[in-house]
C-alpha positions, 0 to 999 in steps of 0.5 A: 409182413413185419410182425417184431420191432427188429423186422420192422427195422429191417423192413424200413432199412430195405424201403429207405436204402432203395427209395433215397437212391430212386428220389436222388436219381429222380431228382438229378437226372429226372427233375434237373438233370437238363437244366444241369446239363444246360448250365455247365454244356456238359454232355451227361448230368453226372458230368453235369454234377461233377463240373460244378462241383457237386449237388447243392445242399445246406448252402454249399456244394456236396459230393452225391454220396453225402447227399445221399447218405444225408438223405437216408439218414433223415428218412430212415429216422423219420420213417421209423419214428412218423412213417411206419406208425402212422401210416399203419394207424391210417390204414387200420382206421379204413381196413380192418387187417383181420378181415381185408385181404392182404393185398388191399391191406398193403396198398392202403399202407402204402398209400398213407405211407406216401401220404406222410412221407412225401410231405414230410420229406419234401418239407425236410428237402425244402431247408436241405436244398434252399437257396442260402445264397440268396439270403431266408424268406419263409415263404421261399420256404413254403413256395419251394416245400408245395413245388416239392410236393407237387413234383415229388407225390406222383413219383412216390405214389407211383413208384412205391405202389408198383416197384419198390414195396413188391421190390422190398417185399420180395427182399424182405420175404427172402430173408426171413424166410425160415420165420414165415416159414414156421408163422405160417405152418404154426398157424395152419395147426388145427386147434384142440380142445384141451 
């Protein structure tokens, strides 16, 4: 899809503006939202949230939009310094991308992109969201990091591959599309010999 720097950018601002929200949404409402609910008899998790002051990150209570803003910051770094590369270098030591169709060829990169985000991420929530207050022991650290992992990688695998690449995809289709446009008529040119 992406064929310059600037749309590979743009490309993983899309990914990562709808994926943080979908994984701090997860997180909150899936994942804890009960245990939120339970803990401050509130009757609905952004109650919940707002009764103790926050979402608990870097030791102290934040507001959910510096979460988030916290969270896009590091995924898109990480996204377009790890994710992206890798994931594309993965996927091409399987599938050739001239010869596989297109469809098979994006799964494959989705399916390492998941492969290397989720853990990578999980490792970063793993120190965003530990419990300071109870003093650092590296392996509450690792504990923390594999039930991360293990809660987060059917959502990602899961999510990414059915809603939000063909979400992004369709987003970033229709923003570029006078340049596939006009790639895609520059490439049904019959050649000539000259």
């Amino acid at each position: 899809m992406p064929r310059n720097q600037f749309q590979r950018m743009i490309f993983a601002l899309i990914t990562v503006i709808i994926t943080v929200h979908c994984y701090v949404f997860y997180s909150l409402y899936v994942l804890n939202g009960a245990t939120l609910m339970e803990v401050t008899g509130a009757d609905s998790v952004l109650h919940a949230i707002n009764a103790q002051g926050g979402v608990y990150m870097f030791g102290r209570m934040l507001p959910i939009w510096a979460v988030i803003l916290v969270e896009f910051c590091l995924a898109y770094g990480l996204e377009c310094l790890v994710g992206s590369p890798c994931s594309f270098k993965l996927a091409c030591k399987n599938f050739d991308p001239q010869t596989t169709h297109p469809v098979i060829f994006e799964s494959a990169v989705i399916c390492a992109t998941v492969g290397v985000m989720c853990p990578a991420m999980s490792f970063l929530a793993a120190w965003l969201y530990y419990p300071y207050y109870s003093g650092f022991h590296f392996l509450t650290l690792l504990a923390n990091w594999g039930k991360l992992v293990c809660c987060n990688l059917p959502f990602a695998f899961f999510s990414q591959l059915f809603f939000i690449q063909p979400l992004v995809r369709t987003i970033f289709k229709a923003l570029f599309r006078k340049d596939i446009a006009q790639r895609n008529k520059s490439a049904n040119l019959p050649c000539t010999e000259s």
